[in-house]
MDTraj code that builds the backbone (N, CA, C; nanometers):
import mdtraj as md
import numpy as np

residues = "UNK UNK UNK UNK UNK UNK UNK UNK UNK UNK UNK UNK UNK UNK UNK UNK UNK UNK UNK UNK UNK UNK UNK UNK UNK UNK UNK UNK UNK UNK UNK UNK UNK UNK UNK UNK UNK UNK UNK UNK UNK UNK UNK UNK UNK UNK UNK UNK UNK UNK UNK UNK UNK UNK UNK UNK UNK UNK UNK UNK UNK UNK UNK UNK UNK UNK UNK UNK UNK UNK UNK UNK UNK UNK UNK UNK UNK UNK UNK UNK UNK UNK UNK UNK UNK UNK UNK UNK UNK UNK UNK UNK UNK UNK UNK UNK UNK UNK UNK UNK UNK UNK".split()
xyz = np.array([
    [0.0858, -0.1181, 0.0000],
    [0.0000, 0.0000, 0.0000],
    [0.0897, 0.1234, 0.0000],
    [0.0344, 0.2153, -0.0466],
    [0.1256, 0.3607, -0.0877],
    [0.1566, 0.4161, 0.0482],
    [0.2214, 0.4525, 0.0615],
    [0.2757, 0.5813, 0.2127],
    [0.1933, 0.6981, 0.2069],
    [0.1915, 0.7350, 0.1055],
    [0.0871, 0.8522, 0.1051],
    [-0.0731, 0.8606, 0.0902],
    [-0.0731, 0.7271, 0.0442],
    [-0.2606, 0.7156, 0.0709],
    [-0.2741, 0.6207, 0.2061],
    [-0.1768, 0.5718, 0.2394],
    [-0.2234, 0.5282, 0.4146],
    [-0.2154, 0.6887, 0.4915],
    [-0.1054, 0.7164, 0.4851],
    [-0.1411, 0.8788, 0.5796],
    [-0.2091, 0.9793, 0.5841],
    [-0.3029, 0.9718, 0.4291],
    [-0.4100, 1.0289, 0.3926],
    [-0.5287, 0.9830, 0.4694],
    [-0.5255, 0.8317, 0.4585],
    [-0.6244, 0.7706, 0.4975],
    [-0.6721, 0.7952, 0.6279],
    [-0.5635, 0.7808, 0.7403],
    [-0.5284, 0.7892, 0.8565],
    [-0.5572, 0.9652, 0.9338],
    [-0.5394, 1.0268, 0.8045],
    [-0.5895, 1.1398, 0.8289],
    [-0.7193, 1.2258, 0.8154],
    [-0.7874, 1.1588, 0.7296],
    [-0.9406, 1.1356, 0.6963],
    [-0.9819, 1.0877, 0.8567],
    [-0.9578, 0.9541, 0.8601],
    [-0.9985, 0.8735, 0.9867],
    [-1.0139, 0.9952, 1.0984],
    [-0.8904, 1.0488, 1.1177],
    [-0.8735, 1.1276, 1.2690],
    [-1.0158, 1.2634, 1.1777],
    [-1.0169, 1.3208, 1.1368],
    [-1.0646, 1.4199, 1.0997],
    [-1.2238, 1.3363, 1.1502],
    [-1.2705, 1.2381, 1.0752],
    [-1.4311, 1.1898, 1.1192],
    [-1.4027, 1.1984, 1.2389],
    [-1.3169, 1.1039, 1.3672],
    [-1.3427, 1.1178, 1.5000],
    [-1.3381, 1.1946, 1.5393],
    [-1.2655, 1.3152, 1.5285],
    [-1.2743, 1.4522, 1.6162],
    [-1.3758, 1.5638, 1.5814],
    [-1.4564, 1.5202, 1.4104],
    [-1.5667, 1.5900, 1.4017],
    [-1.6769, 1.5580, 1.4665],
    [-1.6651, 1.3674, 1.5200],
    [-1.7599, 1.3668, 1.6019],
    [-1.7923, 1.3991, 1.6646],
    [-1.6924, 1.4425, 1.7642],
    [-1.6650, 1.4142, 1.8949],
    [-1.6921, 1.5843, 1.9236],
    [-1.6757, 1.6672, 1.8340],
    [-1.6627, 1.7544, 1.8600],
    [-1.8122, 1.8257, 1.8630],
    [-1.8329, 1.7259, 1.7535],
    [-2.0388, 1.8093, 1.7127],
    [-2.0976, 1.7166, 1.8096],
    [-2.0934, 1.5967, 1.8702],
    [-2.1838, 1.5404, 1.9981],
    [-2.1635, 1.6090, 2.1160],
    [-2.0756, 1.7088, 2.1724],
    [-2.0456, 1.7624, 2.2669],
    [-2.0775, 1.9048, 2.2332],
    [-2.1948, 1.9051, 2.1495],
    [-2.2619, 2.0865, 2.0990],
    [-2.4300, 2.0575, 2.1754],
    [-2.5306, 2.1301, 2.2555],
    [-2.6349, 2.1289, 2.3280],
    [-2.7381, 2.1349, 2.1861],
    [-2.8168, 2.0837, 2.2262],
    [-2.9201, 2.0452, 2.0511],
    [-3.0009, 2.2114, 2.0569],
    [-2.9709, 2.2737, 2.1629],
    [-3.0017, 2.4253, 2.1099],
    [-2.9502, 2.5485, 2.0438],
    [-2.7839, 2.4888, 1.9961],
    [-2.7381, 2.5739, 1.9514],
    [-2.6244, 2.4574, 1.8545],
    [-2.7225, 2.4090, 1.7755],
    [-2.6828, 2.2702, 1.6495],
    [-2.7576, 2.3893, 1.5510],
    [-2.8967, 2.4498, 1.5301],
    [-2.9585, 2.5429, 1.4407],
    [-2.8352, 2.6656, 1.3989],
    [-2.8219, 2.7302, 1.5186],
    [-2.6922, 2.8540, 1.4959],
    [-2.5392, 2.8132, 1.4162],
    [-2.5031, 2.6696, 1.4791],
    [-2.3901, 2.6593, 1.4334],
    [-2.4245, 2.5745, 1.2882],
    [-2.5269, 2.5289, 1.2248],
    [-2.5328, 2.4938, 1.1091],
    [-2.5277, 2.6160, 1.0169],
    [-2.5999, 2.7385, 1.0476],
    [-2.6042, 2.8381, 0.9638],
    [-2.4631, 2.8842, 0.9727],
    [-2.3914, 2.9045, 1.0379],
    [-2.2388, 2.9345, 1.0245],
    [-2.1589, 2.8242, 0.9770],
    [-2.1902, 2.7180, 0.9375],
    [-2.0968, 2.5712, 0.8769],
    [-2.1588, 2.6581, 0.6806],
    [-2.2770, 2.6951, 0.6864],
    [-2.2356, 2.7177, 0.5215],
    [-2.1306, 2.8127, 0.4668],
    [-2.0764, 2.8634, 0.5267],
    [-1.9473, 2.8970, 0.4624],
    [-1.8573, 2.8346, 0.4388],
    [-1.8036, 2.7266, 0.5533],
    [-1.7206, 2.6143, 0.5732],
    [-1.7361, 2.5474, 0.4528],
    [-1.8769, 2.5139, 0.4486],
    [-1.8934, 2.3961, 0.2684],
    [-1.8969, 2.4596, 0.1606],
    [-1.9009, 2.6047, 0.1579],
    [-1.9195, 2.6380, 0.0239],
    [-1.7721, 2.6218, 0.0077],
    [-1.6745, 2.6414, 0.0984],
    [-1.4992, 2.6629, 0.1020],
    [-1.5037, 2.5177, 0.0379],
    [-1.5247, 2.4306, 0.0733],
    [-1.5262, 2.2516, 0.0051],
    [-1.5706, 2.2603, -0.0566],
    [-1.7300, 2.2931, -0.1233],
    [-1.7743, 2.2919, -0.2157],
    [-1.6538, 2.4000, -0.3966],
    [-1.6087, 2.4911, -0.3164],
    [-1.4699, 2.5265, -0.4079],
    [-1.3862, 2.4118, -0.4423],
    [-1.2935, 2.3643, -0.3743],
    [-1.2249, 2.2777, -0.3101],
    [-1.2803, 2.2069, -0.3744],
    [-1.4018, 2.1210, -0.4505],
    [-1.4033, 1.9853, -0.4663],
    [-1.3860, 2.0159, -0.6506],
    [-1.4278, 2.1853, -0.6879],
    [-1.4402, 2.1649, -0.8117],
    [-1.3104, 2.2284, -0.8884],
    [-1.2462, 2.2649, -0.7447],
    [-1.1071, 2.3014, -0.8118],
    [-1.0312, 2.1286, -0.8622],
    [-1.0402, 2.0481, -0.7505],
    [-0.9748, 1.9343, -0.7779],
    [-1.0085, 1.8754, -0.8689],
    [-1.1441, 1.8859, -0.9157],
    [-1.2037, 1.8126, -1.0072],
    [-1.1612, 1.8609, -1.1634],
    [-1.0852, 1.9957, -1.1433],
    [-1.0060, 2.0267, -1.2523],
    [-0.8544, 1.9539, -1.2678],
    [-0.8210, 1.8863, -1.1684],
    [-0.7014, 1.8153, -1.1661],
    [-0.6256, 1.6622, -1.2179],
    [-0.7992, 1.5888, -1.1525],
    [-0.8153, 1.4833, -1.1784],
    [-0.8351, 1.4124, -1.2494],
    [-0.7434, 1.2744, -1.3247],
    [-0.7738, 1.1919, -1.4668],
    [-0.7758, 1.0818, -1.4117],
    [-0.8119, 1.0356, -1.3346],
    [-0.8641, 0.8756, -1.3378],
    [-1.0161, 0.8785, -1.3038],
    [-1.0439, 0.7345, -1.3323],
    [-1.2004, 0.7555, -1.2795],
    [-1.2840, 0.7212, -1.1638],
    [-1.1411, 0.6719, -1.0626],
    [-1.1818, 0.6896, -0.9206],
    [-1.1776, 0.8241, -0.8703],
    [-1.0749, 0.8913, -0.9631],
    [-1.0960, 1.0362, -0.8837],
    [-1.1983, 1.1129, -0.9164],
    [-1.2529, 1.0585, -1.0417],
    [-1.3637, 1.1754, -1.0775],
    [-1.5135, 1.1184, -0.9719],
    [-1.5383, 0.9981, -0.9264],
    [-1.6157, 0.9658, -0.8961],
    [-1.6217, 1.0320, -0.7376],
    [-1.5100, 1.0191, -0.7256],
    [-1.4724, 1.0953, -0.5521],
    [-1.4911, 1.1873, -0.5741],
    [-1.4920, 1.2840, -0.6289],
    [-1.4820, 1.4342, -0.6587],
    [-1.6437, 1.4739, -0.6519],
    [-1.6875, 1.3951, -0.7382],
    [-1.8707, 1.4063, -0.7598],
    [-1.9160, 1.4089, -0.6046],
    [-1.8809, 1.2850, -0.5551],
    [-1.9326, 1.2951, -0.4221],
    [-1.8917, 1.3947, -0.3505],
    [-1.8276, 1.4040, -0.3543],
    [-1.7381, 1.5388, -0.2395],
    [-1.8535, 1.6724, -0.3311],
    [-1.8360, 1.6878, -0.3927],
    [-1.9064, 1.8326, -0.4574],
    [-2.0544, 1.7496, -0.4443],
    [-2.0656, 1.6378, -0.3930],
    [-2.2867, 1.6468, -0.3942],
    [-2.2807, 1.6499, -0.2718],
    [-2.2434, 1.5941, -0.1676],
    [-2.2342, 1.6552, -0.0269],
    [-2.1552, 1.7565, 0.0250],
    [-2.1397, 1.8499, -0.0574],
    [-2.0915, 1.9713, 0.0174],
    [-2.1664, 2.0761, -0.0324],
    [-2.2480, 2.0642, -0.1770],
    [-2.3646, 2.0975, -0.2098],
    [-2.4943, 2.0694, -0.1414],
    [-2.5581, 1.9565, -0.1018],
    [-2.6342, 1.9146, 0.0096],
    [-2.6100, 2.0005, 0.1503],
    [-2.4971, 1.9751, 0.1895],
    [-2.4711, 2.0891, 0.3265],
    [-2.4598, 2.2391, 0.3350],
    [-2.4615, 2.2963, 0.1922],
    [-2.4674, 2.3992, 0.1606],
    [-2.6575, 2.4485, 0.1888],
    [-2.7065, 2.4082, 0.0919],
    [-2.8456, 2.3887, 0.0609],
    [-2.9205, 2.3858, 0.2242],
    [-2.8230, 2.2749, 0.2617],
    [-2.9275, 2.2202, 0.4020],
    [-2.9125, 2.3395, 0.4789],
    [-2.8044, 2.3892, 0.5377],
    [-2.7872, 2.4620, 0.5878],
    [-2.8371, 2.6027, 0.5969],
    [-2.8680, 2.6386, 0.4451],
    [-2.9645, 2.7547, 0.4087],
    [-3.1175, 2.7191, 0.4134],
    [-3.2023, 2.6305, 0.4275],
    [-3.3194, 2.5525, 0.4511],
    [-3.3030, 2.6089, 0.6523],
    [-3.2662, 2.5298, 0.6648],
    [-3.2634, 2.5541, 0.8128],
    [-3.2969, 2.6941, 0.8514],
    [-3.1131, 2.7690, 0.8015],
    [-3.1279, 2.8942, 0.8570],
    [-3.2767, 2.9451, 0.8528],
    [-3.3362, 2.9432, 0.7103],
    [-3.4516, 2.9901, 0.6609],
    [-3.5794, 2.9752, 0.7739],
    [-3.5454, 2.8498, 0.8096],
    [-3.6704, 2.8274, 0.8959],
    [-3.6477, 2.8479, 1.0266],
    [-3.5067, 2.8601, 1.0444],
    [-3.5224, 2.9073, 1.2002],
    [-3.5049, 3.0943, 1.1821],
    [-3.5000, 3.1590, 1.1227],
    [-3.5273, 3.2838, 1.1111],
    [-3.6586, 3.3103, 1.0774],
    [-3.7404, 3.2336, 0.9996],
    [-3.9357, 3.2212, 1.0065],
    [-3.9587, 3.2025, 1.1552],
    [-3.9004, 3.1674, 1.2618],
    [-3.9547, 3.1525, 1.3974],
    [-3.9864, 3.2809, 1.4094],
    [-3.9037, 3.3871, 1.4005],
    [-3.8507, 3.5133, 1.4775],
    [-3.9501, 3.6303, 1.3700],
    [-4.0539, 3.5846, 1.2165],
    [-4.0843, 3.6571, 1.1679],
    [-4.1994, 3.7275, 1.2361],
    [-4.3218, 3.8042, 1.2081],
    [-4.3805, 3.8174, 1.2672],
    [-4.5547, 3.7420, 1.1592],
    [-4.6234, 3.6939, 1.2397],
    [-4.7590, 3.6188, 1.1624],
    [-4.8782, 3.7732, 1.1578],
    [-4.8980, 3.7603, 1.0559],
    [-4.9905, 3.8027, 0.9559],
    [-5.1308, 3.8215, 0.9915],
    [-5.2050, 3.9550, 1.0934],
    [-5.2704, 4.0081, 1.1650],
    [-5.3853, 3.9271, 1.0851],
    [-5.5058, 3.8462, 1.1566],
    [-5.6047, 3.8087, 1.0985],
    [-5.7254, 3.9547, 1.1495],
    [-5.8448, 3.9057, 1.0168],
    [-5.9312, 4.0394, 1.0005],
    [-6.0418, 3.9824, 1.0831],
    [-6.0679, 4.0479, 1.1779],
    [-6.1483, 3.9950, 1.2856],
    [-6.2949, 4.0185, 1.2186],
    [-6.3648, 4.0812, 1.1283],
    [-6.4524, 4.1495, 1.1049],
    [-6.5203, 4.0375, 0.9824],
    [-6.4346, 3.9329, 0.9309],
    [-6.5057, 3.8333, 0.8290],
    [-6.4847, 3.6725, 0.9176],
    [-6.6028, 3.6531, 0.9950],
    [-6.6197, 3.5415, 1.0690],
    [-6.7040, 3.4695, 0.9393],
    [-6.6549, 3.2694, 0.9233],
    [-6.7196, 3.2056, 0.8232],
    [-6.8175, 3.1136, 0.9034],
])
top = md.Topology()
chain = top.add_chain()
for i, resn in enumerate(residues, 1):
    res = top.add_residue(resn, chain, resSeq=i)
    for name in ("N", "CA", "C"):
        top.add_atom(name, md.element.get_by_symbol(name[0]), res)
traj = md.Trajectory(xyz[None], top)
């Protein structure tokens, strides 16, 4: 096996555990706030996946690349969905006309 795709690998690995570890130890009331501040983070990957994807000639890499740019597109998206709806909490609802009872 290559030296440089085991230490890659190995470095992927540590990156999932400490993202775990890091987002299970966030209070589920402030997971809404810090998602709307992660879409910048993915649009930075979402760059990042289509710069590489200018790099790449095999067709494991192009297939990796797709994925990487559809989930960092997805977390982009999601993240603006959310914000959206947790800023509709805070809008104000739409005075009903007391004067047309059905």
């Amino acid at each position: 096996m290559n030296a440089e795709l085991l230490s890659n690998l190995g470095l992927f690995v540590l990156a999932l555990l400490v993202g775990f570890e890091v987002i299970s130890k966030i209070p589920a009331t402030l997971h809404t706030p810090m998602m709307s501040g992660a879409n910048s983070i993915h649009g930075v990957i979402l760059v990042g996946a289509v710069l590489i994807a200018g790099v790449v000639d095999t067709p494991a890499g192009y297939i990796l690349t797709l994925i990487a740019a559809a989930f960092a597109t997805m977390n982009v998206v999601g993240g603006y969905v959310v914000t959206d709806r947790m800023l509709g909490m805070f809008r104000s609802r739409p005075a009903r006309d007391k004067g047309s009872d059905s």
